[in-house]
VOGU-3710 file (C-alpha; in Angstrom, 3 decimals, decimal comma):
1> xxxxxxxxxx> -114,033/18,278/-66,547  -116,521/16,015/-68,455  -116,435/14,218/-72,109  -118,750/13,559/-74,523  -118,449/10,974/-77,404  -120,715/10,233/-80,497  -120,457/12,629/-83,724  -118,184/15,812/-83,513  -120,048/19,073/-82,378  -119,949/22,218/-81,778
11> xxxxxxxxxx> -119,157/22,073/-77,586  -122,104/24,742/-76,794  -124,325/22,353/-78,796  -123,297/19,060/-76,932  -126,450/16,784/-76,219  -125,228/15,573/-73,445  -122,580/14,003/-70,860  -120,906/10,853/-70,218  -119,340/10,465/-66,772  -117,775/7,967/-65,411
21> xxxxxxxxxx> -115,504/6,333/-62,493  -112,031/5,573/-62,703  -111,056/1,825/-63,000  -108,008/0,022/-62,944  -106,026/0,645/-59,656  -104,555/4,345/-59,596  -107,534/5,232/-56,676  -106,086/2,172/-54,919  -102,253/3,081/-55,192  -104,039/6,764/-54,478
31> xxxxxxxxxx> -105,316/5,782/-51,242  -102,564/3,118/-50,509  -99,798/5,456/-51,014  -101,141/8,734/-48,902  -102,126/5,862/-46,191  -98,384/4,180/-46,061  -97,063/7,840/-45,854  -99,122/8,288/-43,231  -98,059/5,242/-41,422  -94,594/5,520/-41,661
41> xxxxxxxxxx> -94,745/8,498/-39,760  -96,811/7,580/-37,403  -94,345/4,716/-37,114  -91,248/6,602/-36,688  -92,650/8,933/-34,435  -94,098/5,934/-31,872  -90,845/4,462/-32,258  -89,199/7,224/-31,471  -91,414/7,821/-28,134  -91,014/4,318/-27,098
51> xxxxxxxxxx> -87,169/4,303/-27,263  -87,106/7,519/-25,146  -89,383/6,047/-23,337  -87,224/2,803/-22,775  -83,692/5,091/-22,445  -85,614/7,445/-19,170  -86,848/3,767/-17,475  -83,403/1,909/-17,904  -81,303/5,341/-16,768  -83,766/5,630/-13,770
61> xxxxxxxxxx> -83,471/2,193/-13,193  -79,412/2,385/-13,274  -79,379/5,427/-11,258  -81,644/3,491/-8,509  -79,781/0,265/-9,104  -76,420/2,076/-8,321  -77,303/3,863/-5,385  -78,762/0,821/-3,758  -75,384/-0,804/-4,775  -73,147/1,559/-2,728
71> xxxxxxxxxx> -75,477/1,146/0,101  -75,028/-2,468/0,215  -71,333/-1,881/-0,361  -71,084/0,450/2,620  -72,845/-1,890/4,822  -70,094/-4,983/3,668  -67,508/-2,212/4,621  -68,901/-2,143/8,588  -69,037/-6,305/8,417  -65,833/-6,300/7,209
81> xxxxxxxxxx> -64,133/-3,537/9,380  -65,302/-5,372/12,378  -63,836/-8,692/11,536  -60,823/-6,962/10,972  -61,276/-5,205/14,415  -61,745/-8,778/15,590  -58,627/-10,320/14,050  -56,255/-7,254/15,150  -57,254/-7,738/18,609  -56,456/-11,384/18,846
91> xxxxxxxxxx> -53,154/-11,341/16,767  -52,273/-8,367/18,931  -53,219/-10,322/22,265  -49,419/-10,923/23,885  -51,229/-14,158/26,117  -51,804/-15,539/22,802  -48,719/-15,164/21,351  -46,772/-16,327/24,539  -49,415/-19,417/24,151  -48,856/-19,991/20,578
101> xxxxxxxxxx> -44,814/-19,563/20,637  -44,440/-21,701/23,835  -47,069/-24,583/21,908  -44,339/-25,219/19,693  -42,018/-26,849/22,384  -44,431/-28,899/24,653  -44,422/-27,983/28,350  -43,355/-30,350/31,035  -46,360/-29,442/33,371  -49,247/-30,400/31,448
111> xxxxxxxxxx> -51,564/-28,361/34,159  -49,821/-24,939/33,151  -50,613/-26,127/29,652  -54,329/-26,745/30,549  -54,797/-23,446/32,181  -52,552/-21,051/29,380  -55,467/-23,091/26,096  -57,955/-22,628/28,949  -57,191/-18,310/29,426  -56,560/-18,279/25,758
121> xxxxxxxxxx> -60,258/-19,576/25,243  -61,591/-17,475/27,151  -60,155/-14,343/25,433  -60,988/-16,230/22,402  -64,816/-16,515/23,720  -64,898/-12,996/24,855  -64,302/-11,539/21,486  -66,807/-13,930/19,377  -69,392/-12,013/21,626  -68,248/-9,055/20,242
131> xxxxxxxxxx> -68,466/-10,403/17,019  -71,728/-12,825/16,263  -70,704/-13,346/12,520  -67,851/-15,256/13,786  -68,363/-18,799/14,114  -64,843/-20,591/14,208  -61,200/-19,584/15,373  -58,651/-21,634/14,668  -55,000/-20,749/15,615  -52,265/-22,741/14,001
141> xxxxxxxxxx> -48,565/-22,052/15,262  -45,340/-21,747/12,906  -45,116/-24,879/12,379  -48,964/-25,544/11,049  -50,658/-27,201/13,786  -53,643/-26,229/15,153  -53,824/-25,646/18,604  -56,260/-23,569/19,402  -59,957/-23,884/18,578  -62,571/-21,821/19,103
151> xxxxxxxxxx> -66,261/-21,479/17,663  -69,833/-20,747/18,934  -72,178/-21,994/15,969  -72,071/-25,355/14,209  -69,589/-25,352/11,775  -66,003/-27,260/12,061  -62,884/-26,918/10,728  -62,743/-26,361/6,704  -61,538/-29,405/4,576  -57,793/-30,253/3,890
161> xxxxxxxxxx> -57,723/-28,483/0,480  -59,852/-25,724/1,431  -56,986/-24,376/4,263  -54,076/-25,494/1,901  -55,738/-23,068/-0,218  -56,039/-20,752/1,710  -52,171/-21,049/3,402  -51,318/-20,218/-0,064  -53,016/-17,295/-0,699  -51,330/-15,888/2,520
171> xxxxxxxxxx> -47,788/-16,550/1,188  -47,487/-13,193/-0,404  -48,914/-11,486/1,654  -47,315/-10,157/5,415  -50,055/-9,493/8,011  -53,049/-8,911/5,267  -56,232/-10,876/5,634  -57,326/-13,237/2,568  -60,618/-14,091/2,331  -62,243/-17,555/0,352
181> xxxxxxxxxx> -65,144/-20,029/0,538  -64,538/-23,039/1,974  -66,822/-26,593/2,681  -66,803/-26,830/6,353  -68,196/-29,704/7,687  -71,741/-29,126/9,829  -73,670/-30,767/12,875  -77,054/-29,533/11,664  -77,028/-30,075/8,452  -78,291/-33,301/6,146
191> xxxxxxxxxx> -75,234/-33,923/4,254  -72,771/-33,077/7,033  -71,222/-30,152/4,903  -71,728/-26,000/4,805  -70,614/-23,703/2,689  -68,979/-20,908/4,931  -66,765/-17,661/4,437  -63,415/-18,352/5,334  -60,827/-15,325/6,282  -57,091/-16,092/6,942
201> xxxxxxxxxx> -53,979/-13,963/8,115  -50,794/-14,330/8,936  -49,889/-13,629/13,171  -47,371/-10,994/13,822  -46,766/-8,788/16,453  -45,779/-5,049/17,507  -42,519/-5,824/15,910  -43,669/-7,430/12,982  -42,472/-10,971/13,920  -45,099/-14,058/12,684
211> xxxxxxxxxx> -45,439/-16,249/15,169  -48,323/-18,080/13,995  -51,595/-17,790/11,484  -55,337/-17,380/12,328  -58,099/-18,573/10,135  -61,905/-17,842/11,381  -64,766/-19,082/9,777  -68,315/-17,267/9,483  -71,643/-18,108/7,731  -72,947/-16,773/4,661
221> xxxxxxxxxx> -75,225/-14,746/6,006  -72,410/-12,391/6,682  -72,866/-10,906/3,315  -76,073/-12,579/2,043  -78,324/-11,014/4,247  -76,551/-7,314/3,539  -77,144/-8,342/-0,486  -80,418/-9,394/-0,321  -81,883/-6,111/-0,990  -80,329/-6,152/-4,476
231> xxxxxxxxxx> -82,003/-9,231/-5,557  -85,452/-8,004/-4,371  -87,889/-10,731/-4,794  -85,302/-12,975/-6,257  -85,218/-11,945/-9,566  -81,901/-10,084/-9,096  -78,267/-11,713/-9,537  -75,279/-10,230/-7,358  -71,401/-11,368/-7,452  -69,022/-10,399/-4,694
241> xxxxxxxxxx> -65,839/-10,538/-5,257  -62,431/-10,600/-2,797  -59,963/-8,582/-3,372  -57,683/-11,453/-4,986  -60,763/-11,695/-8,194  -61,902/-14,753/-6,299  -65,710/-15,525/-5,921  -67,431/-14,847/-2,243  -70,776/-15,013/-2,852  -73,336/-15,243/-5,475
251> xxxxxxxxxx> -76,954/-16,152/-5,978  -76,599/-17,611/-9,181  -75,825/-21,140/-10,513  -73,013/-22,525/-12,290  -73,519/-21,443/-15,979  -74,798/-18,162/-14,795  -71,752/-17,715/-12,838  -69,290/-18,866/-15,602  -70,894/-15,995/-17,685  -70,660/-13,343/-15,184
261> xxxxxxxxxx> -67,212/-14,099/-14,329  -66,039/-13,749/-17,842  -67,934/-10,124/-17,560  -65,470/-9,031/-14,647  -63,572/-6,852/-17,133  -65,892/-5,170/-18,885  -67,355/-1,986/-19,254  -69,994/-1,217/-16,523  -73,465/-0,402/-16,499  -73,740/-3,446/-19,080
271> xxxxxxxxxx> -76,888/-5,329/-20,087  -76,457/-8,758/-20,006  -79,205/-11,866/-21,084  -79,468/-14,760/-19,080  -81,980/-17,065/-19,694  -83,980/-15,237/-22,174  -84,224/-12,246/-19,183  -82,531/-8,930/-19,768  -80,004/-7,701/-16,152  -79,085/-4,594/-16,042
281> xxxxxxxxxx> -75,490/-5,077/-14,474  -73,722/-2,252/-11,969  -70,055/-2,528/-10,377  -68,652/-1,031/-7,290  -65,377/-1,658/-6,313  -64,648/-1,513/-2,177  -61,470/0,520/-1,821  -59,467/0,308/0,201  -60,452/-3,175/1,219  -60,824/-4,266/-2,794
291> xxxxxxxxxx> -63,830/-6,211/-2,629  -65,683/-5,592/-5,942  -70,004/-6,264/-6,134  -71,173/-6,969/-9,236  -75,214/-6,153/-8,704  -77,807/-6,870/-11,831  -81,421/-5,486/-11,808  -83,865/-7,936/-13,551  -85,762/-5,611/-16,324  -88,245/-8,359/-16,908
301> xxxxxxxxxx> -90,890/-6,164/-15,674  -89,712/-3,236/-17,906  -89,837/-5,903/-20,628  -93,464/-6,327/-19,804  -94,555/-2,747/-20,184  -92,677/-2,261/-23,147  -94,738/-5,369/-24,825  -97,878/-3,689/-23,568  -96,878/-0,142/-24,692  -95,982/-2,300/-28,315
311> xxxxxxxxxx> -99,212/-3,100/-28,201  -101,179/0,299/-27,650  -99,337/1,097/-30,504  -100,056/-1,491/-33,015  -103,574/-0,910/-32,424  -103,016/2,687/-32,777  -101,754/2,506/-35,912  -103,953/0,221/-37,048  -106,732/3,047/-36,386  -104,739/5,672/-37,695
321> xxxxxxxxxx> -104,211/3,712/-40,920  -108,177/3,285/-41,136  -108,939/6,833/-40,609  -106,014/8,061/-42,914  -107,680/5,810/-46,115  -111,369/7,244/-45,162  -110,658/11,266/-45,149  -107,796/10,302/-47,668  -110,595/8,764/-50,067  -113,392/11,495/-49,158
331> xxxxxxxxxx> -110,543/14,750/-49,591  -109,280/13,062/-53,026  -112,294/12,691/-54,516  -113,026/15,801/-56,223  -109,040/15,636/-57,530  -109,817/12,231/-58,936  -113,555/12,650/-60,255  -112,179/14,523/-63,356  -109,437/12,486/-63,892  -111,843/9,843/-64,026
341> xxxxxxxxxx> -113,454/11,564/-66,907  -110,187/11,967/-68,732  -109,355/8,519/-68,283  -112,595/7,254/-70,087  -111,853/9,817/-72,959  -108,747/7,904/-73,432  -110,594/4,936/-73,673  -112,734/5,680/-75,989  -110,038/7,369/-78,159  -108,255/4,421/-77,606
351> xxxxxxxxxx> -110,968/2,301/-79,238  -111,229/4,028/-82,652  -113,553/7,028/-81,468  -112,025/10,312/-82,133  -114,980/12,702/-82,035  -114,620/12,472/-78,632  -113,835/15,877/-76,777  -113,452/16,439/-72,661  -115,378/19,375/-71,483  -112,779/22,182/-69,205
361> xxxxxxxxxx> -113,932/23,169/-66,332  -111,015/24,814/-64,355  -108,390/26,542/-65,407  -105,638/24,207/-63,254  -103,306/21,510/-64,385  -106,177/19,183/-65,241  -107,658/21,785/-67,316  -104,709/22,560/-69,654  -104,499/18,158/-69,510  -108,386/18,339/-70,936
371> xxxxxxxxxx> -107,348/21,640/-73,435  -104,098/19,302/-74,483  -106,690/16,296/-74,655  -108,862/18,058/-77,139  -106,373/19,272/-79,367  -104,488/16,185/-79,763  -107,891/14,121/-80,237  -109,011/17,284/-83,488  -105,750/16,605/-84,714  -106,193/13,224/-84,937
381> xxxxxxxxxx> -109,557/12,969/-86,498  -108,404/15,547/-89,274  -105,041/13,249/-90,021  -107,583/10,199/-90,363  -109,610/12,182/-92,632  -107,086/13,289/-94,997  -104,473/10,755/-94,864  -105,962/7,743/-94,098  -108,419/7,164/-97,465  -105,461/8,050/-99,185
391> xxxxxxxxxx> -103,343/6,016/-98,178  -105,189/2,554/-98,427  -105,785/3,594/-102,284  -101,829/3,953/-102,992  -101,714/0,609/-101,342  -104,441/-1,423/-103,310  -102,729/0,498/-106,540  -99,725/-0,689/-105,671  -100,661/-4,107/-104,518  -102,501/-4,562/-107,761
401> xxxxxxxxxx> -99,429/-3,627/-110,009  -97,195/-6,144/-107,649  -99,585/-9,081/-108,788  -99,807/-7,741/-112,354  -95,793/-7,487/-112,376  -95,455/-10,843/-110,187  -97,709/-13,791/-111,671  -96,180/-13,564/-115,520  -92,752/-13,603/-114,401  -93,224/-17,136/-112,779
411> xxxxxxxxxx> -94,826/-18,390/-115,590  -92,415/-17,500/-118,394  -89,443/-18,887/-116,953  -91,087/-22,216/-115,549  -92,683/-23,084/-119,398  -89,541/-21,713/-120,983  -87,242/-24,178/-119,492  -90,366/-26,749/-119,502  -90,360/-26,381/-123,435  -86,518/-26,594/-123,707
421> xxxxxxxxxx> -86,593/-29,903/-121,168  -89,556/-31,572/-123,270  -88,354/-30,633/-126,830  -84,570/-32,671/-125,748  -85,397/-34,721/-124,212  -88,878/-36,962/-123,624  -88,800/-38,391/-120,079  -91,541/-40,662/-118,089  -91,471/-37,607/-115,405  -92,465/-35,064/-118,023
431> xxxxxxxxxx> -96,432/-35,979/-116,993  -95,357/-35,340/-113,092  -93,613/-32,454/-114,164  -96,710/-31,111/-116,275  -98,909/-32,113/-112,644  -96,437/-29,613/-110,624  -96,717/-27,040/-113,521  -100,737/-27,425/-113,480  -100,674/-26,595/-109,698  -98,470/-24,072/-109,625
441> xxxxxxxxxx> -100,535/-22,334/-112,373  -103,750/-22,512/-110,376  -102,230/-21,139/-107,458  -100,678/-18,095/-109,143  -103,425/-17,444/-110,529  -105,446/-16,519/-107,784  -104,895/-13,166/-106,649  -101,826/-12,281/-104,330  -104,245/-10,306/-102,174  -106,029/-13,925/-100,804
451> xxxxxxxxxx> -103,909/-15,005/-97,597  -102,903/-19,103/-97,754  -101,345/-21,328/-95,694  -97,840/-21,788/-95,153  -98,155/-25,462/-95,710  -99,792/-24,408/-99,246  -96,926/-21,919/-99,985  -94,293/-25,180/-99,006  -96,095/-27,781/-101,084  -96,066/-25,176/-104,252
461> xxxxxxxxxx> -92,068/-24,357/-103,403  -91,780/-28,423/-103,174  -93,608/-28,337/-106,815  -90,968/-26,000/-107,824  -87,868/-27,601/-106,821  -89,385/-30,693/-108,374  -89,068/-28,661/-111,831  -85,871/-27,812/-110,952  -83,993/-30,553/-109,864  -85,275/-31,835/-113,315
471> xxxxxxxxxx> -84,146/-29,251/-115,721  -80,460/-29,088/-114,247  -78,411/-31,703/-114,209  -77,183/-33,182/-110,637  -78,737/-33,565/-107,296  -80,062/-30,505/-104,780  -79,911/-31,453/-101,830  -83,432/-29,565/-99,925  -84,405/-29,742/-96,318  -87,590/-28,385/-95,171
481> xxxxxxxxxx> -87,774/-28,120/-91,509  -91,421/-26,634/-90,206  -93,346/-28,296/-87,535  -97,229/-29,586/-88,457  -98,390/-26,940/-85,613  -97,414/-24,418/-88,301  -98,580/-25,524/-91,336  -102,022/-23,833/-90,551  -101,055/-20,469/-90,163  -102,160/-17,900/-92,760
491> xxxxxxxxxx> -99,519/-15,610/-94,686  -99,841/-13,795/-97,843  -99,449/-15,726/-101,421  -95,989/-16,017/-102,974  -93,720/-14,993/-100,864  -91,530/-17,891/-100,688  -91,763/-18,379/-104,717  -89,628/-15,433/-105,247  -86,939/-16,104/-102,816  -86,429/-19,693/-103,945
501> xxxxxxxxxx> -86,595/-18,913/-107,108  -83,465/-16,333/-107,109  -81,485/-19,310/-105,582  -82,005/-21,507/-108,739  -81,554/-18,679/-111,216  -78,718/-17,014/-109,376  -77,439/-18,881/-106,382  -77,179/-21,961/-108,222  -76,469/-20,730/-111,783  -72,471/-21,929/-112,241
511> xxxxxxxxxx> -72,408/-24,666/-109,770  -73,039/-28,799/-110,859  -73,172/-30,504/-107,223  -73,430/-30,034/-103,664  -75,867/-27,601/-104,195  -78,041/-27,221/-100,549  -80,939/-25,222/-100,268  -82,464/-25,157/-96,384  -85,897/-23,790/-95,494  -86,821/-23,462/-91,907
521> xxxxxxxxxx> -90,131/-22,053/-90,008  -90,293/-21,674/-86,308  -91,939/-19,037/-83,659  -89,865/-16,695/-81,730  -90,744/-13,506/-79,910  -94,571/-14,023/-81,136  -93,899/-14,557/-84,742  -93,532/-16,069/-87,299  -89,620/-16,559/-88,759  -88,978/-18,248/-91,778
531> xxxxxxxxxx> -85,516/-19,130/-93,213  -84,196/-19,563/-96,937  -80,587/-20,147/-96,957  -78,200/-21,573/-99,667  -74,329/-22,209/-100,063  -74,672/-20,611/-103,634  -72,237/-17,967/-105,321  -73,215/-15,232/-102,454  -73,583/-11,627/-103,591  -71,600/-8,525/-103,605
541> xxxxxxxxxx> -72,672/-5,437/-100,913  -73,302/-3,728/-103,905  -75,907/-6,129/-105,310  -77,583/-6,701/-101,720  -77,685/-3,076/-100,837  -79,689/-2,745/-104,753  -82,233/-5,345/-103,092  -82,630/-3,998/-99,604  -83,188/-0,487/-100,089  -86,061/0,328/-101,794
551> xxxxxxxxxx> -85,168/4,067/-103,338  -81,883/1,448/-105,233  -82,445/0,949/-109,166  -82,011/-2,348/-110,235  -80,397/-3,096/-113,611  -82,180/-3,604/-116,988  -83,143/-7,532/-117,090  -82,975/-8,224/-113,668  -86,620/-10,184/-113,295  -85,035/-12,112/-110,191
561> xxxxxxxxxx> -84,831/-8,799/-108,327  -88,414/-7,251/-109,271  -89,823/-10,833/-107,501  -87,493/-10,182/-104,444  -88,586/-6,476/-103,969  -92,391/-6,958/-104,580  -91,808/-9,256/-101,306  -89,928/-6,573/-99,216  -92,461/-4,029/-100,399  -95,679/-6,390/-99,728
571> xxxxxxxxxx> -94,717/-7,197/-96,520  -94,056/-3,372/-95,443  -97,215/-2,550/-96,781  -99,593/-5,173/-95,379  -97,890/-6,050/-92,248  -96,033/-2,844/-91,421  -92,787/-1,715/-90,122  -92,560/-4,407/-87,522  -92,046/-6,649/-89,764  -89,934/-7,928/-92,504
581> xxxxxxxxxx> -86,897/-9,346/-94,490  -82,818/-9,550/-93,357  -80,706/-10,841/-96,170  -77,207/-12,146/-95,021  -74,708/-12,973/-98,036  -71,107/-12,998/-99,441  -69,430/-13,987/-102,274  -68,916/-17,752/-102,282  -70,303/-17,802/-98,709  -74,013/-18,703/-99,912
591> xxxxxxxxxx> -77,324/-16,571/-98,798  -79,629/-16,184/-95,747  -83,131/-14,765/-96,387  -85,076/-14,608/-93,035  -88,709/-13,239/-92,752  -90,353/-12,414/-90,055  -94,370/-11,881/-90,230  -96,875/-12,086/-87,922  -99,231/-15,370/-86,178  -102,222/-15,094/-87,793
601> xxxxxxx> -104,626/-18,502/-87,376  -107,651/-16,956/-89,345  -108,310/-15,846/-92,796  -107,895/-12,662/-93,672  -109,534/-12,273/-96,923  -108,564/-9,869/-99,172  -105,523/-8,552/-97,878
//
């Protein structure tokens, strides 16, 4: 589809062809649009592979994670089961009970003494080779003294308020072990303290009779060793927990602990950030023992990937977005080639030439646009040709009767009431007067189809107040309110004579004083609005319907009336529709004339 502009022909006669590229941005939202399409589903559909991606890893990862969990778990269970083991066979031992039950009254002999702790020792000794983990046995009797004492490593007996702790944990319970930490003070190490494992029961025997309580001590590495597969190369965090919710071991420090422990309740696998590093948390619960692990799998690593995998995408898409605009802009260019064409039809019709015509070349949806194109362009040029000539003569015919009509009609009634006002009564003013007359003559004289100023048009309505004020008796009271940036703006002649003029001869007619008359310029909505309002007699909607509607007959006489519709009518047909007059009014609530006309800063010439 092509065009062709220049003088209407005949299209199997055209000369030749105009073509041309589309400008403006509609190739650009073209391209930009297909290409975001484009990238939005590329974007969905790598976000959607990542996040599967992401949901396989972290549900391998928590099937590993929880596997390597129970294995630890089962592992505590054997540690556990043997210190039981341990503690059943020395609450169970009837040489320690004698011991412990005769401890309580002392013993005459001392040397029987000696050798009963001494036998009691030994059993003692015998079963910490059994059992390496343990480190300390202390045996207290009924009434809470130690007497018995036990250990093979370097750890003592556990602070005051570490055992009171512990005796209290063991008041509920009959025969049960309770396990806790406890600071136990050291040989071997620089501060003199160690942190150590501390489990507790109370003594009875076959017939469920305490005679006493055991506490032994061990070393961490009863359960740190088993756990440090779950922390890997460190990066892991693990809780253990006895089976009263108190903590037995963790790798983590204080805060991290705090937050973990307020985590004991909740739903489990959980992912939990500490530190700006994602854990994925898993919890296993020892039963029937009721010690609980809390293991978390660092996926800082995973975190990694994913940023790298983030990456291959970006710069994916940023490729596919590149490739997408290129075959986007080569594929669209023989759909936009003749819409270019069209589009530079438009221009030119747009610009005043309306021989243009768009050659069809398809029979598509762009063809019947070029067919449409054509037609309405024809149409055009034939409503120019037999409207148009037509209708500027009616309107220089009618603008010449206007001025005919509208000139005269000032003059009589300004030297009527002149003659009347000089014949009465001779006045010192009558040469001013005569001055105001003189210029108002030479301005009406020129022809209403020469544009002025609107400062002109307010220094001839000043010239005609002056007249006025003088002929009636009493003070008018006149504001003019324009700004000087105004004054210089070109409007048609005598359009304000007209309008004041009514409000002497009618407004005004049966009133002596406070009399106001207000005129007011100003811009708004890029034009020019001018105000003439009065607090005269006001008129009847009969009456201002008669003056606003131009297919209205006005009555015999009414001169006022032919003035105030030659200004409607001028206006309509020199400025157009958009523009106008409003005329508010009511009887004994004065009159509001408002024009509105367009900014014009040049002259016009003959109008």
């Amino acid at each position: 589809m092509k065009f062709k502009g220049g003088s209407r022909l005949h299209p199997t006669s055209w000369p030749g062809v105009i073509t041309g590229k589309i400008k403006g941005s509609f190739k650009i939202k073209l391209i930009v649009l297909l290409s975001c399409m484009v990238t939005i589903a590329f974007a969905l559909a790598g976000w959607m592979v990542y996040r599967s991606n992401i949901q396989l890893m972290e549900d391998e990862i928590s099937k590993q994670f929880s596997i390597a969990n129970e294995q630890s778990l089962a592992r505590l269970e054997m540690s556990f089961q043997e210190i039981n083991r341990v503690s059943q066979s020395i609450i169970l031992n009837p040489y320690i009970e004698q011991f412990l039950r005769e401890n309580i009254v002392p013993v005459s002999d001392s040397y029987t003494q000696f050798k009963n702790r001494k036998y009691v020792e030994e059993q003692l000794n015998m079963l910490l080779v059994d059992a390496p983990s343990i480190r300390s046995v202390f045996l207290y009797n009924e009434n809470g003294e130690m007497t018995v004492l036990s250990k093979t490593g370097a750890s003592g007996e556990p602070g005051m308020d570490d055992l009171t702790r512990m005796m209290e944990k063991l008041e509920p319970h009959r025969g049960n072990m309770v396990w806790g930490r406890a600071e136990a003070a050291s040989t071997i190490d620089p501060d003199g303290r160690r942190t150590v494992l501390v489990a507790a029961r109370r003594m009875l025997n076959e017939k469920l009779i305490p005679y006493g309580t055991m506490v032994m001590v061990m070393e961490e590495s009863l359960v740190s060793k088993v756990l440090r597969d779950l922390t890997g190369n460190g990066s892991g965090k693990v809780l253990l927990l006895e089976p009263t919710g108190g903590m037995l071991y963790s790798n983590t420090d204080q805060s991290e602990m705090e937050q973990l422990l307020q985590l004991t309740k909740a739903n489990y696998p959980r992912y939990v950030n500490m530190n700006g590093i994602t854990y994925l948390f898993i919890r296993h619960e020892l039963i029937p023992s009721g010690f609980t692990l809390y293991g978390g799998a660092s996926l800082q690593e995973i975190q990694r990937k994913n940023k790298d995998i983030i990456q291959v995408l970006a710069f994916a898409g940023i490729g596919v977005i590149l490739l997408s605009a290129l075959l986007i802009t080569i594929s669209t260019r023989t759909l936009l080639t003749p819409l270019a064409h069209l589009m530079q039809g438009l221009r030119m019709l747009r610009s005043g030439d309306f021989t243009v015509r768009v050659r069809v070349d398809s029979g598509d949806e762009l063809g019947y646009i070029g067919d449409s194109f054509n037609s309405m362009a024809e149409q055009v040029s034939e409503l120019i040709n037999k409207v148009y000539l037509a209708q500027i003569s009616q309107r220089e015919s009618e603008l010449k009767a206007i001025q005919a009509q509208l000139n005269p009609h000032y003059l009589h009634n300004l030297f009527n009431e002149l003659y009347w006002k000089l014949y009465s009564d001779d006045q010192e003013e009558a040469a001013l007067l005569i001055n105001a007359i003189s210029e108002m003559l030479k301005y009406s004289l020129k022809s209403v189809q020469t544009d002025t100023t609107l400062g002109e048009e307010l220094h001839q309505i000043r010239n005609y107040i002056k007249i006025q004020t003088e002929l009636f008796t009493g003070e008018i009271e006149t504001m003019i309110q324009v700004e000087e940036s105004l004054l210089n703006l070109r409007m048609m002649r005598s359009l304000l004579l007209p309008v004041v003029e009514n409000v002497f001869v009618h407004a005004f007619r049966d009133m002596e004083k406070d009399r106001v008359l207000r005129i007011k310029a100003f811009m708004l909505n890029e034009a020019l609005h001018i105000e003439v309002a009065d607090n005269g007699c006001g008129m009847d909607k009969e009456t201002l319907r008669t003056l606003t509607e131009a297919e209205a007959d006005l009555p015999d006489g009414n001169k006022t009336g032919i003035g105030y519709k030659s200004v409607l009518r001028r206006i309509q047909l020199v400025y157009g529709p958009a523009y106008g007059v409003e005329i508010t009014s009511g009887i004994g609530k004065g009159t509001v004339v408002h024009m509105a006309l367009p900014i014009r800063t040049q002259t016009s010439g003959e109008l």
